[in-house]
N, C-alpha and C positions, 0 to 999 in steps of 0.2 A: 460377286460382291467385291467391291474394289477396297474396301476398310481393310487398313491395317489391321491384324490379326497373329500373334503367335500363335493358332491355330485354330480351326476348323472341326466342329461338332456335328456330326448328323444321325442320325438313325437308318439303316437297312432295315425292312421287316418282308417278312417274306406271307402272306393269305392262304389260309389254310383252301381256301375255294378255289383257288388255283394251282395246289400242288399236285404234283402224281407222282402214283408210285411212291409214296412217302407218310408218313404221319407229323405235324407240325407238331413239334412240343409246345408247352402253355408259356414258358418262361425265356426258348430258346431261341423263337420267331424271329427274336429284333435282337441286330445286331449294333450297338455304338463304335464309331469310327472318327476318330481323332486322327486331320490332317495336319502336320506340326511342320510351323514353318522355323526355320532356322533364323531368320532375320533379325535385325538387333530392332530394337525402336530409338527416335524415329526413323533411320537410315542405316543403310551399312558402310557410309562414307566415312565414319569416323568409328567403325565396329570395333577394332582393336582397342581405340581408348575408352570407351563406351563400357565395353565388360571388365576392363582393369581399374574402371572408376577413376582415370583421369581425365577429369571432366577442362581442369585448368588447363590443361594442354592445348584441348579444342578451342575454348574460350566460349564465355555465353553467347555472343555475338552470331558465332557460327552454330550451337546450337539452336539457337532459335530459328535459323535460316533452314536446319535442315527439319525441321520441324514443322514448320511452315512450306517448305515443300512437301509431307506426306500427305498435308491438308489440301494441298490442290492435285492429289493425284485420289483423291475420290472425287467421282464428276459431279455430282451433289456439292457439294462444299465449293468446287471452282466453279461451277456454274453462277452457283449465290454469291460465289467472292469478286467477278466479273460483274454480276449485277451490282451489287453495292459501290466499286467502285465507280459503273458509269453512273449509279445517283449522286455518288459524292462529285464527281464531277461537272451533271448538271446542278445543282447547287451552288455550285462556281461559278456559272454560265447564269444563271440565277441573278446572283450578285452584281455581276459586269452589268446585266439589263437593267440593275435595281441603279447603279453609277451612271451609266448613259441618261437614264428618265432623269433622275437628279439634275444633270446639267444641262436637258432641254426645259425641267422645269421650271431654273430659275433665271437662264439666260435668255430663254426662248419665249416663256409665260411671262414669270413674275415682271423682269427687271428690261425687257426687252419686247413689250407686248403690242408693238408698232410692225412687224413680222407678222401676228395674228391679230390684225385690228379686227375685224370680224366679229363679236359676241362668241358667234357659234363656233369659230374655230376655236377660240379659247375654250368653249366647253365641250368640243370634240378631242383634242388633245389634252385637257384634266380627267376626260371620263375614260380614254384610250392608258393610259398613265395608270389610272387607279384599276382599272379591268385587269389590263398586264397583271401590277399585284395580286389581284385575287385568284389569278388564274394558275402563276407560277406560283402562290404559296397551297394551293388547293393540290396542287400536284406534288408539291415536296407532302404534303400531307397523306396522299396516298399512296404514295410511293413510302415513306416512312413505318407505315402502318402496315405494307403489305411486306416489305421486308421481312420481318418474321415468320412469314410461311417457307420462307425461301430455303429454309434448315441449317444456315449456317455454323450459329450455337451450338445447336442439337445433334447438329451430326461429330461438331468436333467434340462436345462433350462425352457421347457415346463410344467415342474414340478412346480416348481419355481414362471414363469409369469402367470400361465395361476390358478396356485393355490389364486395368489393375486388379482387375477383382476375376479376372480368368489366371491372370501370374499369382495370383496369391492361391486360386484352389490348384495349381498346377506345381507350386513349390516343391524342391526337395527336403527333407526335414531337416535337414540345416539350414537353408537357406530360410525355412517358416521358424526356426528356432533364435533365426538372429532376428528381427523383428517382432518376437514374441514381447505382448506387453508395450511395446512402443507406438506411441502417439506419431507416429511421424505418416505411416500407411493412413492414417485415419484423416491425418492431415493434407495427405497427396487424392485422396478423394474426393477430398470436399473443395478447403479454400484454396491449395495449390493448383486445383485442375479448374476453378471457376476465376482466379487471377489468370493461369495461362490462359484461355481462352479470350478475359476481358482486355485485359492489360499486357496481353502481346499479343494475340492473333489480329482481335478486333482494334486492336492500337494501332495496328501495322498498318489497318484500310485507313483509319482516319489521315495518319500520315499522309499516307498516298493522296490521298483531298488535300490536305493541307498545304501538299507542294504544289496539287495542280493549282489551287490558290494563289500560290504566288505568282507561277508562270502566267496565268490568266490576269494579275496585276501585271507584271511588269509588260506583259502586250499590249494591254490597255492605257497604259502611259507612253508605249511607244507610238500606238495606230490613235488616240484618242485626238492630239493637235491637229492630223492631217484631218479624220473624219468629221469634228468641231472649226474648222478654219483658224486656229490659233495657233502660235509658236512653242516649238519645242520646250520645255522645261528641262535644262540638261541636270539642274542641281535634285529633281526628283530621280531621273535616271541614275545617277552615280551615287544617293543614296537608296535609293532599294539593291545598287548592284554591292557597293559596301558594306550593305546590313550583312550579309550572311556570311562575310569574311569577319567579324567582329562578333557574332553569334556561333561561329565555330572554336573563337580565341576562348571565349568565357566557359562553354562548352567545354574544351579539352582543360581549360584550366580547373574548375570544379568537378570533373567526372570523377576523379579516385575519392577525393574527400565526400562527396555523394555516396557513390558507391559504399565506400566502406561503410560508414551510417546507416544506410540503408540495410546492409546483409549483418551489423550488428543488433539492427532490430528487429529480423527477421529471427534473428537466432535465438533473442532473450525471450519471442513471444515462443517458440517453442519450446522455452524453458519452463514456462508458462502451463504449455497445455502439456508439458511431462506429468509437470506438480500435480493437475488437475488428475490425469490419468488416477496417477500415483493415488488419491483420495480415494476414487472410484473405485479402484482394484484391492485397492488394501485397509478401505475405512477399517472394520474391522481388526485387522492388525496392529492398526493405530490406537484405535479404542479401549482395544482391551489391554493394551502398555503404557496407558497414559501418558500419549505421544500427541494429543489435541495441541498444545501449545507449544510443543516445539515444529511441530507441521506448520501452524499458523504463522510463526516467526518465519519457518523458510521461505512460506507460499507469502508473507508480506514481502520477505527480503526480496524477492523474484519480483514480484507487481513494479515495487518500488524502482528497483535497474531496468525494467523495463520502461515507466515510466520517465525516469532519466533521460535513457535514451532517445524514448520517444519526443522530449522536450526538444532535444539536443538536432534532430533531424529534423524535426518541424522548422527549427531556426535558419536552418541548413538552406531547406527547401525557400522558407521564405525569403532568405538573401538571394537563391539561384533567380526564383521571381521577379525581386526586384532589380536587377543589374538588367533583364532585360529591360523593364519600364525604365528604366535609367537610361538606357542605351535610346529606347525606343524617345525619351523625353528630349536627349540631346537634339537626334535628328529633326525631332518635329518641330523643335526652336529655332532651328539654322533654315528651314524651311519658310516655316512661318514668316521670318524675318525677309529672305530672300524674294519669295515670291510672293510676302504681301509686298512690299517695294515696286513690284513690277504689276500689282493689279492697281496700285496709285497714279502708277504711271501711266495706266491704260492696255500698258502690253498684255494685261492678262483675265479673260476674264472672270468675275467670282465667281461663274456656280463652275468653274474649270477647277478654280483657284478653291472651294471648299470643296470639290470632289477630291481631289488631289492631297488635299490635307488628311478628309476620311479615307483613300486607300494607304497614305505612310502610316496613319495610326493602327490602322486594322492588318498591314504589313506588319508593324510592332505585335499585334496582340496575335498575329498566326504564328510569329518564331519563335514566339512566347510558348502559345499551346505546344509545336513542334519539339520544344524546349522539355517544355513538363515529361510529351509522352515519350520522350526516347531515355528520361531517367524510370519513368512506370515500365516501360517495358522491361529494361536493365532487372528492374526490380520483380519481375517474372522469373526469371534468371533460374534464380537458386529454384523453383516452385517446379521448372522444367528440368532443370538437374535430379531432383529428388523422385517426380516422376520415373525418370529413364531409368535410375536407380532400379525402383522395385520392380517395374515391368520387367525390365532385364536380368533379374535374380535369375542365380539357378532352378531349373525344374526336372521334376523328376520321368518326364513326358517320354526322352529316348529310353531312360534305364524300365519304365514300365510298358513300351512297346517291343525290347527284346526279351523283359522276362516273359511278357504274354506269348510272344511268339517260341519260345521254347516249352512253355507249357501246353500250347498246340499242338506242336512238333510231337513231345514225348507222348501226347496224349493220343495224339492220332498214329501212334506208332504201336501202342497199345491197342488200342481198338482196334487195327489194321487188321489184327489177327483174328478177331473172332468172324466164326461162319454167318452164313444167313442164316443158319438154322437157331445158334444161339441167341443170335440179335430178335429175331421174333418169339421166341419162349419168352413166356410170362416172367421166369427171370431173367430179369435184363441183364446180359454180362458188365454194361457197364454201370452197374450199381456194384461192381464189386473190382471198381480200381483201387487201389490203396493211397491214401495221400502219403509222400516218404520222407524221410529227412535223411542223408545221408553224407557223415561230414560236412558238413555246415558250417563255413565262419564266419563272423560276424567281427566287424571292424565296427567298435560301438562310437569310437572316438570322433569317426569320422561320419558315419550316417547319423548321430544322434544331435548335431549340428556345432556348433562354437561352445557354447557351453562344457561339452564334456570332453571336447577334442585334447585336451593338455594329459588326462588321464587314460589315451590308447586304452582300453581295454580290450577284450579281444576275444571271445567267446567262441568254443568250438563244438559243436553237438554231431556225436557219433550220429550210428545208423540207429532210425527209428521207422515203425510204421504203423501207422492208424488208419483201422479200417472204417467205413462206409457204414452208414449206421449204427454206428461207437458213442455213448459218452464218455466221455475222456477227461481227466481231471490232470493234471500238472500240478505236481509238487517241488516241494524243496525250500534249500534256505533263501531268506531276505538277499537280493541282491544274484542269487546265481543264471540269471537269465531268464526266468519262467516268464515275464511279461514282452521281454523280448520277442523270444519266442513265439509265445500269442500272437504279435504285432506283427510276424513276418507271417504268418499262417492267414492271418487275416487279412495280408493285402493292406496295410498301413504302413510296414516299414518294408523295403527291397532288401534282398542280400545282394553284398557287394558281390558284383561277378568277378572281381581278383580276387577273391578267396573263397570261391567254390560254389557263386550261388546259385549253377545249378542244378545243384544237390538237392534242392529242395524243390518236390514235387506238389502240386493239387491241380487235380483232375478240370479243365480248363470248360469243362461244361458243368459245372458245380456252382452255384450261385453262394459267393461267402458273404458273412456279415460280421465286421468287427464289432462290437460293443464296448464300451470305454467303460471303467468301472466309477468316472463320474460321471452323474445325468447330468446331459446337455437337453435343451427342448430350444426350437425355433421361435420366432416370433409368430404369434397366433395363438389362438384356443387349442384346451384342452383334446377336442376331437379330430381335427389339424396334426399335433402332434403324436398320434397316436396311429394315426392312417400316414404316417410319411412316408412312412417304405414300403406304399402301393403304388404303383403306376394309377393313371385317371381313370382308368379302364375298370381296374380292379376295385378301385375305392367304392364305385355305386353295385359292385358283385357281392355276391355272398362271403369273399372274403375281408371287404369292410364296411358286415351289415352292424348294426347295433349287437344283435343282438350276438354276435361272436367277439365283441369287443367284451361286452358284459361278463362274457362266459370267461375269456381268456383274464380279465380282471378279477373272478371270483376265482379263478386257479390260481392266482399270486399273491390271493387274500390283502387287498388293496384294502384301505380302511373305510367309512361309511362317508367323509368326508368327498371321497374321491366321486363316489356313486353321485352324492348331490351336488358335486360341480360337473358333470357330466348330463345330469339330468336337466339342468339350466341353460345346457348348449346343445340345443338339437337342433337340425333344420337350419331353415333362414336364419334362426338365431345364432346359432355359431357363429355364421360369417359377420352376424351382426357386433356380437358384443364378445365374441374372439377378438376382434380389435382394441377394443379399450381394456380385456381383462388380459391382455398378453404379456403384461410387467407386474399381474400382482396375483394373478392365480398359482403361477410356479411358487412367488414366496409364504403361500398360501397354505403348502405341504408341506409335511415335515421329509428331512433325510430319507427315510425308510419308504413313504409312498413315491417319492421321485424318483430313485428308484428302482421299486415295483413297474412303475409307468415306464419308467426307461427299458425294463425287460421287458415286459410284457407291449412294447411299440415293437422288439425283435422279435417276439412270438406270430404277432400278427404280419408281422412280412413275408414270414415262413421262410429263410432260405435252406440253403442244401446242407449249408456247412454255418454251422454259428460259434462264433469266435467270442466267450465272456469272460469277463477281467473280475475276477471279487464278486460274483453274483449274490453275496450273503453279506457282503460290507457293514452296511447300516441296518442287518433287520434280528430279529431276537431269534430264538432257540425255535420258535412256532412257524416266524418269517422265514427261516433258514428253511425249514423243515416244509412248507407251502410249494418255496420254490425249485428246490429239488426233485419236488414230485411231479410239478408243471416240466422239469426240466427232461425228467424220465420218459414221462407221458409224450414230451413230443420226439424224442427218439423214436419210440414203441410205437406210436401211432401215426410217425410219416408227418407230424405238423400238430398242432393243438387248434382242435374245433374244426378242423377242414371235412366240408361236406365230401361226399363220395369212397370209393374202396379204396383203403389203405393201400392194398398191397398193390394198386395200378400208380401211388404216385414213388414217387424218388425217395431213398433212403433220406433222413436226416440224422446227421452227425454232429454233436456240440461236443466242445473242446471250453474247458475251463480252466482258469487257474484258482485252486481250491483251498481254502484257510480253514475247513473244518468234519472232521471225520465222518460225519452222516453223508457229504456230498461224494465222498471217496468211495466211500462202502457202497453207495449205489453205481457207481462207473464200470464200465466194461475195461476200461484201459486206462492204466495208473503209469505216470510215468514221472521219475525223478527227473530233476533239473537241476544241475549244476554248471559253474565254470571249468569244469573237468571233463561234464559232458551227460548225456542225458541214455537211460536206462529204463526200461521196464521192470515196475515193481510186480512180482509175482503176488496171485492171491493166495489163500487161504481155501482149505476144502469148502466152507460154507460162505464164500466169497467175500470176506474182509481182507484187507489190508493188515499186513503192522509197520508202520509209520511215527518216526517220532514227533512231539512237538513242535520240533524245529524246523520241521519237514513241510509246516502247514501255517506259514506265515505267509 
């Protein structure tokens, strides 16, 4: 695949039907493998200023250029970009035939019809004339129309969406923290990357036409006297050779004052779609501080300078318009006057003399278009700068292929040891690696992106270990690390490897799952979101039949509401009306069943290791008390609901951060969390805890 790409996704799976000598596990089969290219987008030609965001340096001009060359080095795209050019070229050639017929039609037919006395030669040559046209517009017709198979668009816009929305799930969490909440990604998605495409890629081919345009006139005013028998017209020649010395003046004299207008109305409409954001994100916030009127005041004040501006470059534009009619007006006067003179005189004749008038005006109206699209292009500009921007962000791709591979490393270093003999007992040795922590620091200032960087903090967690099959609760005060913590155990946040991160151990064939302690849900239905963390495989398995869905939902005592939106999306229907109810079923739930639904989607994935933040946030003393015992139950029993003998599948181990003593009192391993450092709380002979209040925030 020739597409540009920061990198490459695929899957290894290995068939149990074809192994020997081995037993394929159910979960371990398929390996993913990220090939990660270094390259900047679009080029490495300008890579050092690219990543330092000085884009002025390069200048838009040459970005564009190297941009345009990523696009012809997929053979799809340069194949279609060769084709389009030679259409826009015949289309030229088009033209020139549609100017020739003109001046046999009215020198040779109408005005000179002593040449074809004949009847029928005059209606061989009107019927020869008018076929030509049907024949050449019949072919710009299909040729027009076929064009779009051709992939042009599609493949650059693929380029484009599918480059940004790989860097954006690929970010480091700084790099996703500085564009948290900003409309500007959202903007580079849609209308930034459907401008570059229209208004500079496909701008660039018209161009290319519209130069071959001219050079196809000015041949045709040099070969057309000899091939007509008539004399040179030198005053056409030295104004089409003049136009574009006078089209470059106006040109360099209007580009900065365009420019600037232009990228100041680019900037207020994103002032625009902030505001808009802002509504969006924070209605609520608004509403409930009776902020409605002064949001409306901002968001007029913004419409308003945007419109301004917008006034103010339309003006702009329509002066830059008219200076060439202007220009294009003078010539065609000095013309007019010139070589109607000489068709008085006989020197010249008229259908020469009105061919020659239509290609100086339609010479006028191509330096015109030329005109327009090399300020449209310009005005790409900023839309491909903002692009490069976010594809090129930091990602976090090298720091999670060295931590992975040290987690291998250790892991297979461990396992290394054990016999054949333990590897085949029923217990497995490695159900009982330890996940470790040991010294651990954590630069929060820096991993937790721009935001919190002014504040270094600095978090250091002694030696800890949790074993395999553990609930595990974390405690402590507000602020001393405990979600941290979670988030690096869970494979959400990296430890910085200058300060020890690999200290921190889990077992590299453990399948983890973070849980965020607010519910998120995808676009789609209820039973969609619910089966997400199954492979396709799984989903039509017994591990996402209904009827373990049901079960797993009546373990987290979900409420009756949930059952009958459930009950409404079975089958065909889901996929049906999962589409329309995907904006109003979530708002449809209260706090407490979202969730519910959001644990119990991590109950049904079963991983090895489950990573939860607040599992008792939003639910009452009964709620608490449900899910704690769902949470027990699937330690105890290897997974919740899963058919077959417990003790043949993998330990599971959930690790929580816990704000309240029933979920403590059930946990195998209790451990404080501080910025001082992290500790094992001892139990009690009858297995509680003593914990204070503040321990459990």
């Amino acid at each position: 695949d020739c597409n540009w790409g920061g990198m490459l996704e695929f899957h290894v799976s290995l068939f149990p039907e074809t192994a020997v000598n081995c037993c394929i596990g159910e979960h371990l089969r398929t390996a993913r493998v990220q090939r990660i290219d270094d390259e900047v987008f679009p080029t490495d030609t300008y890579r050092q200023e690219i990543l330092d965001g000085r884009f002025a340096e390069v200048g838009s001009f040459s970005l564009l250029v190297e941009y345009f060359k990523l696009n012809l080095q997929d053979p799809r795209i340069k194949s279609g970009t060769m084709k389009m050019i030679l259409v826009g070229q015949f289309k030229n050639l088009v033209y020139i035939i549609i100017l020739c017929t003109n001046i046999i039609l009215v020198d040779s037919i109408l005005v000179a019809p002593e040449e074809y006395s004949l009847p029928w030669k005059q209606s061989y040559m009107l019927t020869t004339i008018v076929l030509t046209s049907v024949v050449t517009l019949a072919l710009q017709h299909f040729l027009d129309h076929h064009k779009f198979t051709w992939g042009v668009a599609g493949r650059a816009r693929r380029t484009l969406m599918c480059g940004l929305a790989e860097a954006f799930l690929n970010y480091s969490e700084s790099s996703r923290n500085t564009i948290f909440g900003n409309g500007d990604l959202l903007t580079a998605m849609t209308s930034d990357t459907e401008a570059l495409i229209k208004a500079g890629y496909l701008n660039f081919l018209l161009v290319l036409q519209l130069l071959g345009k001219i050079i196809m006139c000015m041949a045709f005013q040099a070969v057309a006297p000899r091939v007509f028998g008539t004399s040179k017209s030198f005053v056409t020649i030295i104004q089409m050779t003049a136009f574009p010395f006078f089209m470059s003046f106006i040109f360099s004299w209007r580009l900065n004052v365009t420019k600037e207008m232009l990228e100041e109305r680019i900037s207020r409409q994103r002032g625009i779609t902030a505001n808009v954001g802002d509504l969006v994100n924070n209605f609520q916030l608004i509403a409930d501080y009776g902020k409605r009127w002064e949001y409306l005041q901002r968001h007029e004040k913004s419409v308003m300078g945007f419109s301004t501006i917008d006034r103010e470059v339309g003006m702009v534009l329509t002066n830059n318009d008219y200076l060439v009619q202007w220009l294009t007006c003078i010539f065609l006067g000095a013309f007019t006057i010139i070589a109607g003179l000489e068709v008085i005189d006989g020197k010249m004749p008229t259908g020469v003399f009105l061919t020659c008038l239509r290609v100086l005006s339609s010479f006028g109206a191509i330096w015109s278009q030329i005109y327009s699209c090399s300020f449209v292009s310009l005005n790409s500009a900023p839309s491909l700068e903002r692009i490069i921007k976010y594809i090129n962000m930091e990602s976090d791709c090298l720091s999670r292929m060295h931590w992975g591979r040290e987690q291998r490393k250790r892991t297979h270093k461990i396992t290394g040891q054990f016999s054949s003999e333990e590897i085949r007992s029923d217990a497995s040795p490695f159900d009982n690696v330890d996940l470790e922590i040991k010294t651990l620091t954590i630069q929060m200032g820096r991993e937790l992106g721009g935001i919190l960087k002014p504040l270094h903090t600095t978090l250091s967690f002694k030696e800890a270990t949790i074993h395999q099959g553990s609930l595990v609760s974390l405690v402590g005060e507000s602020g001393g690390g405990k979600t941290t913590l979670l988030r690096l155990l869970g494979g959400a946040l990296l430890p910085d490897p200058t300060g020890g991160g690999c200290a921190l151990f889990v077992p590299s064939h453990l399948r983890v799952l973070h849980v965020t302690s607010e519910s998120m849900f995808v676009r789609g239905g209820i039973l969609e979101n619910l089966r997400y963390g199954l492979n396709p495989k799984r989903k039509e398995g017994p591990e996402g039949s209904m009827a373990r869905i049901r079960s797993i939902l009546r373990r987290v005592n979900v409420s009756a509401k949930v059952f009958d939106l459930l009950n409404s999306l079975t089958g065909h229907e889901e996929a049906d009306k999962g589409k329309d109810l995907a904006s109003t079923w979530v708002n449809a739930l209260s706090a407490a069943d979202k969730q519910l639904l959001h644990i119990a989607r991590a109950f049904i994935a079963s991983p090895d290791v489950l990573c939860l933040h607040k599992p008792t946030l939003h639910q009452s003393a009964q709620g608490a008390k449900a899910i704690f015992a769902a949470l027990r139950s699937f330690v105890d029993d290897r997974g919740l609901d899963v058919s077959g003998d417990s003790t043949k599948r993998r330990p599971r181990t959930c690790i929580m951060t816990c704000t309240k003593f029933d979920g403590v009192n059930i946990s195998d391993q209790v451990f404080a969390v501080s910025t001082t450092g992290i500790s094992q709380v001892a139990a009690h002979a009858d297995g509680s805890y003593e914990l204070s209040a503040d321990d459990l925030r």
